[in-house]
C-alpha positions in Angstrom: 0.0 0.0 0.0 2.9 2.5 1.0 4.6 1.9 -2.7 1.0 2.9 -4.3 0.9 6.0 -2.4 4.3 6.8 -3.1 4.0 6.2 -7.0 0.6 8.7 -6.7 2.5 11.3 -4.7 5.2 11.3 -7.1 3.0 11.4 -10.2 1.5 14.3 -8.8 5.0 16.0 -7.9 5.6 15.6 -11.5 1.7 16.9 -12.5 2.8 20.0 -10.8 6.2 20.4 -11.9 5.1 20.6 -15.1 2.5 23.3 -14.5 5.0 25.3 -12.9 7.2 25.2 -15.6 4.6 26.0 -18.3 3.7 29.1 -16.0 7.1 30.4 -15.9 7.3 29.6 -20.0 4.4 31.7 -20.2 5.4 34.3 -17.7 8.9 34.6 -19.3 7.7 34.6 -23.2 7.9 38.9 -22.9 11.7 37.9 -22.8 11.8 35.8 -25.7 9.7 37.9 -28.1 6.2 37.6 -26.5 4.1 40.2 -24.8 4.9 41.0 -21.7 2.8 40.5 -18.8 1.2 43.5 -18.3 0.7 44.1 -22.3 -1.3 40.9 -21.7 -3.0 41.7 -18.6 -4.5 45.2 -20.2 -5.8 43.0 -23.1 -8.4 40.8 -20.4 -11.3 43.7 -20.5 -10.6 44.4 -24.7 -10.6 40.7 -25.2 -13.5 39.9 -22.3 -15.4 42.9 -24.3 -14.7 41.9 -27.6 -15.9 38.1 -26.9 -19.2 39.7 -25.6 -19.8 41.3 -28.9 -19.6 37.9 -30.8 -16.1 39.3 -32.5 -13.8 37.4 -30.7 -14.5 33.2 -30.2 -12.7 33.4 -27.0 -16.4 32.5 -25.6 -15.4 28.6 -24.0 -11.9 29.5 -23.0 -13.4 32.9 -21.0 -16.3 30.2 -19.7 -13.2 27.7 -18.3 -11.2 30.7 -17.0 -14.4 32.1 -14.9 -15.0 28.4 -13.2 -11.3 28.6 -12.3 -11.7 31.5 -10.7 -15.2 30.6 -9.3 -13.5 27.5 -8.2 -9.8 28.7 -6.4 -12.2 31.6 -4.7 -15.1 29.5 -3.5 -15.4 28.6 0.4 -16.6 25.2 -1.0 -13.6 23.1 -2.0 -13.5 19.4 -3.6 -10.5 18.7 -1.8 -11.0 20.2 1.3 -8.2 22.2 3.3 -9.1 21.4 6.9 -9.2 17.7 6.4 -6.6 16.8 4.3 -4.2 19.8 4.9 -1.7 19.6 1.9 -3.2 17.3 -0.2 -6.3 20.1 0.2 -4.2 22.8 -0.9 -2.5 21.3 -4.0 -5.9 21.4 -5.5 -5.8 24.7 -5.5 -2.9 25.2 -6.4 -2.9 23.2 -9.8 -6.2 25.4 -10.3 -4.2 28.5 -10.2 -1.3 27.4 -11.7 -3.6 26.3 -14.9 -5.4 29.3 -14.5 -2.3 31.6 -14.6 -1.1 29.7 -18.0 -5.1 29.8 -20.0 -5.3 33.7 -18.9 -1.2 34.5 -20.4 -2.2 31.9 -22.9 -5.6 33.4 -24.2 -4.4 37.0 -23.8 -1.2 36.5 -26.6 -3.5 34.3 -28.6 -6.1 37.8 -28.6 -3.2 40.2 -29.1 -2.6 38.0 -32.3 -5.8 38.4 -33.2 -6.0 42.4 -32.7 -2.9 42.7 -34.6 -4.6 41.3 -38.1 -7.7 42.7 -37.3 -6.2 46.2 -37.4 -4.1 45.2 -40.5 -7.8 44.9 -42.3 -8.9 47.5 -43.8 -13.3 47.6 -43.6 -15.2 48.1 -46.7 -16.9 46.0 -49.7 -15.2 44.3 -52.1 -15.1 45.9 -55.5 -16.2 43.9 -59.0 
């Protein structure tokens, strides 16, 4: 039984090793040629906006990023804190960690966007 608990505990070591290091991918990229973080961040209410017009199809990713949230901030926990102390937390954690990565994700995905949409110029098509 111990070498069963063992082998979970280090598959989820590994789970969230990986999550960490996507984050800090992500959170890096401005170094490497992507936006940085706070170009990103001032994007959430243009791209949150734009999705709500029906211009942007960031509609499921925005639905998955809200229940995140809803989730990490919610007194009501699958996992919860008080009765399995760490394991509780870890939840949470690889909530917020997924959760950093959609929202850095999404937001360079929507800069992409922005940038051909403004490279199109409106009108009709001539004959």
């Amino acid at each position: 039984m111990k070498r069963k608990e063992g082998a979970d505990m280090a598959t989820n070591t590994l789970r969230r090793t990986a999550a960490f290091r996507a984050l800090f991918r992500a959170l890096t990229a401005g170094s490497r040629g992507g936006p940085p973080l706070g170009r990103r961040i001032a994007a959430l209410p243009r791209m949150v906006a734009a999705t709500v017009r029906g211009e942007y199809d960031g509609g499921l990713r925005l639905a998955l990023m809200t229940a995140a949230t809803a989730y990490v901030l919610s007194p009501v926990d699958l996992v919860p804190e008080l009765a399995l102390m760490i394991f509780g937390l870890a939840d949470d954690a690889v909530m917020v960690t997924w959760l950093a990565g959609a929202v850095l994700d999404e937001t360079e995905r929507f800069l992409d966007w922005e940038a051909r949409r403004a490279s199109v110029v409106p009108g009709k098509v001539v004959h």
